[in-house]
C-alpha positions as CSV (number, residue, x, y, z in Angstrom):
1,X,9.5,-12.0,2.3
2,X,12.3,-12.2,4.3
3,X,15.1,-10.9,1.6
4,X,15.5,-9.0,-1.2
5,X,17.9,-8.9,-4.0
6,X,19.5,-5.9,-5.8
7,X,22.4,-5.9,-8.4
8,X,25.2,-7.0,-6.2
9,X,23.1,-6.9,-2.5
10,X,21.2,-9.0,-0.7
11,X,18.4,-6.8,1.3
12,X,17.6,-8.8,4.7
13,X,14.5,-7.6,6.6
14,X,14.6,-9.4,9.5
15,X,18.2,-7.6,10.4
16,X,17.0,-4.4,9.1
17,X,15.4,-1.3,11.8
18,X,11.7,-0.8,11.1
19,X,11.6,3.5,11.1
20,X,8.0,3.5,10.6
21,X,5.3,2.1,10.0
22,X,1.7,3.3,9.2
23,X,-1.5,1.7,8.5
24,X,-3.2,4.6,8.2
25,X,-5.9,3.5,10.5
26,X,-7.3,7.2,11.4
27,X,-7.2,10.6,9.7
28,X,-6.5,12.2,13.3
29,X,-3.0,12.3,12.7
30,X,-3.2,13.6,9.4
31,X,-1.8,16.9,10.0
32,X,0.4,16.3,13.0
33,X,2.3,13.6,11.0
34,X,1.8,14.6,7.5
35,X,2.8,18.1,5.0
36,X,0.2,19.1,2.4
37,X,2.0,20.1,-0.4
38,X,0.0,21.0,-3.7
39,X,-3.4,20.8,-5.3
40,X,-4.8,17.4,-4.2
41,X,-7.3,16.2,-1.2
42,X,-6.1,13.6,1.2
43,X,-8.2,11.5,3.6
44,X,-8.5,8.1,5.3
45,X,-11.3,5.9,4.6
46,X,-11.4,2.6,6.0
47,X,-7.3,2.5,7.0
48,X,-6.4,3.6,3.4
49,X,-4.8,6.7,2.5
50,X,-6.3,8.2,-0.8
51,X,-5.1,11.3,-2.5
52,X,-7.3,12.6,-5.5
53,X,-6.4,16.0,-7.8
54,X,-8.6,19.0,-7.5
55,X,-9.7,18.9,-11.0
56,X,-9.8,22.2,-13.1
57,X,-7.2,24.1,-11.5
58,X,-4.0,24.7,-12.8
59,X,-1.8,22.7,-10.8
60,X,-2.3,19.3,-11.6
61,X,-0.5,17.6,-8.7
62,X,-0.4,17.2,-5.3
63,X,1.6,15.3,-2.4
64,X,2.2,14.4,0.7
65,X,5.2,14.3,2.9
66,X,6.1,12.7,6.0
67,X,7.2,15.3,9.3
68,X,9.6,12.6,10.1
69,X,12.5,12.8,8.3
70,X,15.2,10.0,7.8
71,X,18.9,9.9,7.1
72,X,21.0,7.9,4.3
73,X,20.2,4.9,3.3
74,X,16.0,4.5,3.0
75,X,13.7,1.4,2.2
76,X,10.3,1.7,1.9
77,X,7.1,-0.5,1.0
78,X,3.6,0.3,0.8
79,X,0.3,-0.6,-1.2
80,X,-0.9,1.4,-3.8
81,X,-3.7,1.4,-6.9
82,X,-5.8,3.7,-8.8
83,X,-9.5,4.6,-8.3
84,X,-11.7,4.4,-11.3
85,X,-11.9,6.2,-13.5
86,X,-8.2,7.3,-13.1
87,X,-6.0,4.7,-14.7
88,X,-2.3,6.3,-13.9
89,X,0.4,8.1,-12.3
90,X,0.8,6.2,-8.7
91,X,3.6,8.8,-7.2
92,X,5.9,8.5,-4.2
93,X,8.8,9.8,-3.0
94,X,12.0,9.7,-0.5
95,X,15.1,11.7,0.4
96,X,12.6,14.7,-0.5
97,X,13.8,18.5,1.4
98,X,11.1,21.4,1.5
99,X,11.8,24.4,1.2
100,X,11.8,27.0,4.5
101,X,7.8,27.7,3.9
102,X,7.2,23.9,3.2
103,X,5.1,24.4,0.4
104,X,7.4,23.3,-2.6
105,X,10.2,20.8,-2.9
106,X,13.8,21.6,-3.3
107,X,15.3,17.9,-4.1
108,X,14.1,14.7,-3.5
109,X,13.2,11.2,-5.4
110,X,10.1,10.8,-7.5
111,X,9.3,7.4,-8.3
112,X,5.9,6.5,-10.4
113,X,4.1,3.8,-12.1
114,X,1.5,4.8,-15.1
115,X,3.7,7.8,-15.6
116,X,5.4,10.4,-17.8
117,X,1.7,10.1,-20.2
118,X,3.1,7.1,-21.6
119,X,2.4,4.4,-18.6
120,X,5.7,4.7,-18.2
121,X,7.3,3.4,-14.8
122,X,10.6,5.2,-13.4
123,X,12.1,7.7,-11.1
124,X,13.3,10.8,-11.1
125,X,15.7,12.5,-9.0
126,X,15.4,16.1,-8.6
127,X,17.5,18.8,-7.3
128,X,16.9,22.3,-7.7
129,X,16.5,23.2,-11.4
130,X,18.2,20.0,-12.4
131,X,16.5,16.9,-13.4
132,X,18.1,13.4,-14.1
133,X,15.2,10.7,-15.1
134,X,15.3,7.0,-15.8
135,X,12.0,5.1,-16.5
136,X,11.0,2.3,-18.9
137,X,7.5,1.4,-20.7
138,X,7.9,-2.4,-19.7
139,X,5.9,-2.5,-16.8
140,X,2.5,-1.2,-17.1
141,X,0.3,-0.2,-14.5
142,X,-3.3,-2.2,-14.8
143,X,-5.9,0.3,-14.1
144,X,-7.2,-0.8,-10.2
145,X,-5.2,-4.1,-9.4
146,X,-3.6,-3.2,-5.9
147,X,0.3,-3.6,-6.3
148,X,2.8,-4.0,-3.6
149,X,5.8,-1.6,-3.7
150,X,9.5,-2.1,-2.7
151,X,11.9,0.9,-3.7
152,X,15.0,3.4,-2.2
153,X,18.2,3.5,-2.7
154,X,21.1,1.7,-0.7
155,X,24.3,3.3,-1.1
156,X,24.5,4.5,-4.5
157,X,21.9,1.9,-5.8
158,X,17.9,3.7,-6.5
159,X,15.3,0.8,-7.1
160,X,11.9,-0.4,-7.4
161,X,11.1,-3.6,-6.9
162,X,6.7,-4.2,-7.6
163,X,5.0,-7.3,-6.2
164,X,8.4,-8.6,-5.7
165,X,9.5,-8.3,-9.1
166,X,12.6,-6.0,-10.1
167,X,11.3,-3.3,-12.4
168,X,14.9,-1.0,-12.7
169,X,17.6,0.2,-10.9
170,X,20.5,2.4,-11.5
171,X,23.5,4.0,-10.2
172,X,23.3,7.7,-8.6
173,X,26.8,9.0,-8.1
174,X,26.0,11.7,-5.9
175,X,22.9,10.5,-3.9
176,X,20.6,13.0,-2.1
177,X,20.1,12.6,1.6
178,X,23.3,11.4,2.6
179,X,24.1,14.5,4.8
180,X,20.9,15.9,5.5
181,X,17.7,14.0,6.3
182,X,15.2,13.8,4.0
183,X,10.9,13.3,3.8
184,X,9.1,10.2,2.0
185,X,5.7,11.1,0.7
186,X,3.1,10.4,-1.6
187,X,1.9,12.2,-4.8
188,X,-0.7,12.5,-7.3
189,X,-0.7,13.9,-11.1
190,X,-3.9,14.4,-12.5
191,X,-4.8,10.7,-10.5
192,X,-6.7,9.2,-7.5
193,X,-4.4,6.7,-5.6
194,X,-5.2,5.0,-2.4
195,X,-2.2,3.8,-0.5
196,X,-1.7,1.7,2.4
197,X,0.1,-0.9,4.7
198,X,3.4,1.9,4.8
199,X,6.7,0.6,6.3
200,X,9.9,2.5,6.3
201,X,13.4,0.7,6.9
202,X,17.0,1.1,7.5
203,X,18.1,-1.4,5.0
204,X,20.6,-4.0,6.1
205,X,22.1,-5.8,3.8
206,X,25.1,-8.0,2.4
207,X,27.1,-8.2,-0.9
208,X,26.3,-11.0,-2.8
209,X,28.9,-12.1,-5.3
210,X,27.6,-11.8,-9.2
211,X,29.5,-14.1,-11.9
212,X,28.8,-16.3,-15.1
């Protein structure tokens, strides 16, 4: 798919600068590239990346962020389902900070679909204490079916687009990762999620003109 549109932007990826991109074709690289954060397992099988909760311990989730770290405006796309039995909570995030031991977040973007206990699909944007959330319970997440995700934020625009489709978007007035550089990763909550086929881009794009 050559472009993408947003409220008021046209996302071209043929102009925009591929940052990285991962097929996750060996687990060698796991912990050179890659930050453990949490109670989950991560491994490669087959060029897929699953992540899968240590169940019975008390922290119910788990991620995993990127060494690399990117600055201002971030677009990335990837492929993600659930394992049976787990039937939710597919978690990623961008413009994500550790904290100096790299074992915790301080702010970042969480985005999710099967979420919030309600199949619930949104993001949240975290900073310290301080938690704005948007989601919405129109999209649901079918149990297995492999989806292909499109989300960031460009300027002051935070979006997910899924197979294609726009699921939301909203405006952040003070977006994170504007001055500093900031991690993607992936998450789990109580979930086994394979992901695969990553790509990370500087988004160019142009304004496109919305009337009646």
């Amino acid at each position: 798919m050559a472009c993408l549109e947003i409220l008021g932007k046209r996302i071209d990826f043929e102009e925009s600068e591929l940052l990285l991109e991962e097929d996750f074709s060996s687990g060698e690289h796991l912990s050179n590239d890659w930050i453990e954060v949490g109670n989950a397992e991560w491994s490669i099988k087959d060029g897929v990346l699953e992540g899968k909760w240590k169940e019975g311990a008390d922290l119910r989730h788990g991620q995993l962020f990127s060494r690399k770290q990117f600055f201002g405006d971030v677009f990335m796309e990837f492929d993600a389902q659930t394992v049976a039995p787990s039937d939710h909570d597919i978690i990623w995030w961008w413009g994500t900070t550790l904290n100096k031991e790299e074992n915790h977040w301080d702010s970042g973007y969480l985005a999710g679909l099967g979420g919030w206990w309600k199949n619930k699909s949104g993001v949240e944007r975290i900073e310290g204490d301080e938690v704005f959330m948007a989601m919405t319970p129109l999209f649901k997440l079918e149990p297995g079916r492999r989806y292909r995700i499109q989300c960031g934020m460009i300027e002051k625009t935070v979006f997910i687009l899924v197979d294609g489709q726009l699921v939301m978007e909203f405006l952040d007035p003070n977006p994170l990762a504007k001055e500093a550089p900031g991690r993607i990763g992936f998450g789990v909550y109580q979930s086994h999620i394979r992901f695969g086929n990553l790509k990370v881009y500087k988004p160019k794009w142009i304004p496109v003109e919305c009337a009646y």
